[in-house]
C-alpha positions as CSV (number, residue, x, y, z in Angstrom):
1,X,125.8,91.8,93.7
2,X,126.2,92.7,90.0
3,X,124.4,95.7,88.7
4,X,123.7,93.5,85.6
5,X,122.3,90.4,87.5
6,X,119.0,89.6,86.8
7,X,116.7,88.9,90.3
8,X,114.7,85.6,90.4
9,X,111.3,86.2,89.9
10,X,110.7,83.1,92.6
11,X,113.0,85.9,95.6
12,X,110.9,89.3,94.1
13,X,107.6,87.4,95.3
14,X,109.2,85.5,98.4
15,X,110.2,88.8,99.3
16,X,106.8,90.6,98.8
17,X,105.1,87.8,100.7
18,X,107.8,88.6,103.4
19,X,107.3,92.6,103.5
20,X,103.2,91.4,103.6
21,X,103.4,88.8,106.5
22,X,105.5,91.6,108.5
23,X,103.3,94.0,107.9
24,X,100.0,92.5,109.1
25,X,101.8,91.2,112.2
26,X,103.8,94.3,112.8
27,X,100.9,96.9,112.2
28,X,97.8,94.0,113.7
29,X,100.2,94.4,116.8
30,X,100.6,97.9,116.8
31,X,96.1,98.3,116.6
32,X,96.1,95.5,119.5
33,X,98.3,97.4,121.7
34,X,96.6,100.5,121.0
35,X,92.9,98.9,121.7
36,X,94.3,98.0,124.7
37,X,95.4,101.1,126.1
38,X,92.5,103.1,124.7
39,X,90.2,100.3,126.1
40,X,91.6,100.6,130.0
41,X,92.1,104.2,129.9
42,X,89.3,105.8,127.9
43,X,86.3,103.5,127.1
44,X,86.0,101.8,131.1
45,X,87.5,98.5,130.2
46,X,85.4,97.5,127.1
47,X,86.7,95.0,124.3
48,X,85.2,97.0,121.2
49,X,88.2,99.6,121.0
50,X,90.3,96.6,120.9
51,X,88.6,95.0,117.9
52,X,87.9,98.0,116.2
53,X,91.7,99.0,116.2
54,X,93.1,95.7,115.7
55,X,90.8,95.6,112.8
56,X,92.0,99.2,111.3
57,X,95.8,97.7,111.1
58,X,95.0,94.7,110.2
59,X,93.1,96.3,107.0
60,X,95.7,99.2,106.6
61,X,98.4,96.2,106.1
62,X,96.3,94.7,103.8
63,X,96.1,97.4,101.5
64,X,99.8,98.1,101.9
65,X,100.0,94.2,100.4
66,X,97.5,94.7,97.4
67,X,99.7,98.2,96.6
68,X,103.1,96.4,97.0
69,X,101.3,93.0,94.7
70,X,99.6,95.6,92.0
71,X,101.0,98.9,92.0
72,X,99.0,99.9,89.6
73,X,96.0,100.0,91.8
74,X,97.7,103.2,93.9
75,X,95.9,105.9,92.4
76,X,98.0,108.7,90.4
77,X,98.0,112.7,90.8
78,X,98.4,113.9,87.7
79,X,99.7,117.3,87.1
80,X,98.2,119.8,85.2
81,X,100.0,122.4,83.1
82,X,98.6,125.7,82.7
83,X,98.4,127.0,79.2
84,X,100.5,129.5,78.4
85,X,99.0,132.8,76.7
């Protein structure tokens, strides 16, 4: 593709939508499997670690959707330049 081509603004937000959808079922996946484990090896086969982690990805991909909708909502370091004397 052409340096010069302009992207539909219809693809930039089909492909956002995409990255988001893969995202929460990648990373929901990822807290499932990992509430799983935790639940039959550390907490004697109970079903909150399960919820709890599924939960945490769940929300982590969430915000990983508002950043990649609004990037200006990712909060900024800003540098500070010492004065010279």
């Amino acid at each position: 593709m052409p340096a010069n081509t302009k992207i539909p603004s219809e693809d930039i937000l089909s492909r956002k939508w995409d990255e988001c959808i893969s995202n929460v079922i990648v990373k929901s996946g990822i807290g499932l499997s990992v509430g799983i484990v935790a639940s039959a090896l550390l907490f004697k086969k109970r079903s909150w670690p399960i919820s709890v982690s599924t939960g945490l990805g769940l929300g982590y991909a969430v915000s990983q959707c508002e950043r990649n909708f609004n990037p200006t909502l990712v909060p900024v370091a800003k540098k500070i330049q010492e004065e010279k004397k």
